[in-house]
C-alpha positions as CSV (number, residue, x, y, z in Angstrom):
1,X,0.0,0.0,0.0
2,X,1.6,3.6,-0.7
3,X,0.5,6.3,1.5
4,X,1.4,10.2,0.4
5,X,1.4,12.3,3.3
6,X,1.4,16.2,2.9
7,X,2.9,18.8,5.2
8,X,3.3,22.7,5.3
9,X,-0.1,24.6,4.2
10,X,-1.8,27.3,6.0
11,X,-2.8,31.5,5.8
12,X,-0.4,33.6,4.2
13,X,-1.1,37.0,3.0
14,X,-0.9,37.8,-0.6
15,X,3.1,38.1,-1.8
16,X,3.8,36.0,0.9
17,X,5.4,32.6,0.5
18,X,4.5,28.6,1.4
19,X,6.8,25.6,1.3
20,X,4.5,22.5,0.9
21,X,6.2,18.8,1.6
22,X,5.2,15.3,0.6
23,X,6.7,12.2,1.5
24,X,5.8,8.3,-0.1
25,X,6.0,5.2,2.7
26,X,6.7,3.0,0.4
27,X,11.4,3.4,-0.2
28,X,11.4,-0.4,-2.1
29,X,11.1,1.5,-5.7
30,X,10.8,5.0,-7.1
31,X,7.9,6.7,-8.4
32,X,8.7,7.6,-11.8
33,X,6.8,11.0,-11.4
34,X,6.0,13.1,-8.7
35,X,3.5,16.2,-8.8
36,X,1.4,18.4,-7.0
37,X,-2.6,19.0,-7.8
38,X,-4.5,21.8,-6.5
39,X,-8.3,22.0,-6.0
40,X,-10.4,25.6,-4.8
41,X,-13.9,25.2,-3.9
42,X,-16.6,24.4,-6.9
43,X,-13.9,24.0,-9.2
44,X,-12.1,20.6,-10.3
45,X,-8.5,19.2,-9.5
46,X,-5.8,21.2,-11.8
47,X,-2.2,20.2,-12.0
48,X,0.3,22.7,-10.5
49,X,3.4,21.0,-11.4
50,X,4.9,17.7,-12.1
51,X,8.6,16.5,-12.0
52,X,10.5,13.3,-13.3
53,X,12.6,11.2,-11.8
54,X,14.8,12.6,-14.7
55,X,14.3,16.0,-13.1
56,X,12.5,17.6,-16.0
57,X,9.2,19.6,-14.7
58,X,6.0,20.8,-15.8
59,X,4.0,23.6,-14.3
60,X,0.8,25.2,-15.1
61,X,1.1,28.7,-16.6
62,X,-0.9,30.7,-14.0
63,X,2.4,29.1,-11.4
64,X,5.3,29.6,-13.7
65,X,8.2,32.0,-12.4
66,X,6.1,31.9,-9.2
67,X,6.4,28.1,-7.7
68,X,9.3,25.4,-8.2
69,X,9.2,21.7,-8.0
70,X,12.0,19.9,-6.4
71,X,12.2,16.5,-5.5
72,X,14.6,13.8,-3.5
73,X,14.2,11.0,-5.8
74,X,16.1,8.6,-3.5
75,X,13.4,8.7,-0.7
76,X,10.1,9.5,-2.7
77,X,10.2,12.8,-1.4
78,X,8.8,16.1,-3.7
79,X,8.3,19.9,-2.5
80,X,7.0,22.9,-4.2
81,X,8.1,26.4,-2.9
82,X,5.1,28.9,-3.4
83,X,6.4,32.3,-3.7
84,X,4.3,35.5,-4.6
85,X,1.1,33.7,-3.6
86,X,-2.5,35.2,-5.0
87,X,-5.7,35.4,-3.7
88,X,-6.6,32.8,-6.5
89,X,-3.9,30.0,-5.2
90,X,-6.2,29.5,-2.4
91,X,-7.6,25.8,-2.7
92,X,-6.3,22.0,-1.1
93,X,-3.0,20.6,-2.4
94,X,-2.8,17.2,-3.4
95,X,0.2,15.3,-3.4
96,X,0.4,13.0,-6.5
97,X,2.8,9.8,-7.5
98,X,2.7,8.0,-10.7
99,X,3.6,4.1,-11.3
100,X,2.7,2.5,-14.2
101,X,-0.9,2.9,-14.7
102,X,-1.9,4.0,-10.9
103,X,-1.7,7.3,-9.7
104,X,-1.4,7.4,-5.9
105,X,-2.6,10.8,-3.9
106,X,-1.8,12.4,-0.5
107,X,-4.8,13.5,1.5
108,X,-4.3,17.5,1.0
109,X,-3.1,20.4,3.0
110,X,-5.4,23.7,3.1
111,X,-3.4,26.7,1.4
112,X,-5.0,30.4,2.2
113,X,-3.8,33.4,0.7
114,X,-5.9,36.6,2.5
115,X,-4.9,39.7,4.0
């Protein structure tokens, strides 16, 4: 069973920064991609960013030059650093891990951006 497990949300004014965490249980193989979702209320999920175990990343455009991906492949481990936060990056973070044809997903950490 692989368990995602999210750390690091919370209120933060707008400009401000977040550094959101995600560790895998599982350390007997390596998830070939690592990413982090985002859903705000009434809307659906919408990837944020992705990264390979290559190291090559993906981000939405409404996060580029504003959030970066990083990841410890060795230990499952990926982060994203949230800087300039909006108003309209308020929503749950989701944790995602890809292997093979199953996507695995943490259970979400609250971030709020309000003054």
């Amino acid at each position: 069973q692989v368990q995602l497990v999210e750390s690091g949300g919370g209120l933060v004014q707008p400009g401000g920064s977040l550094r959101l965490s995600c560790v895998g249980s599982r350390s007997d193989f390596i998830f070939p991609v690592m990413g982090w979702y985002r859903q705000a209320p009434g809307k659906q999920r919408e990837l944020v960013a992705t990264i390979t175990i290559g190291g090559v990343s993906n981000y939405a455009d409404s996060v580029k030059g504003r959030f970066t991906i990083s990841r410890v492949t060795a230990k499952n481990m990926v982060y994203l650093q949230m800087n300039s936060l909006k108003p309209e990056d308020t929503a749950v973070y989701y944790c995602s891990a890809r292997l093979s044809t199953q996507t695995f997903w943490g259970q979400g950490t609250q971030v709020t951006v309000s003054s």
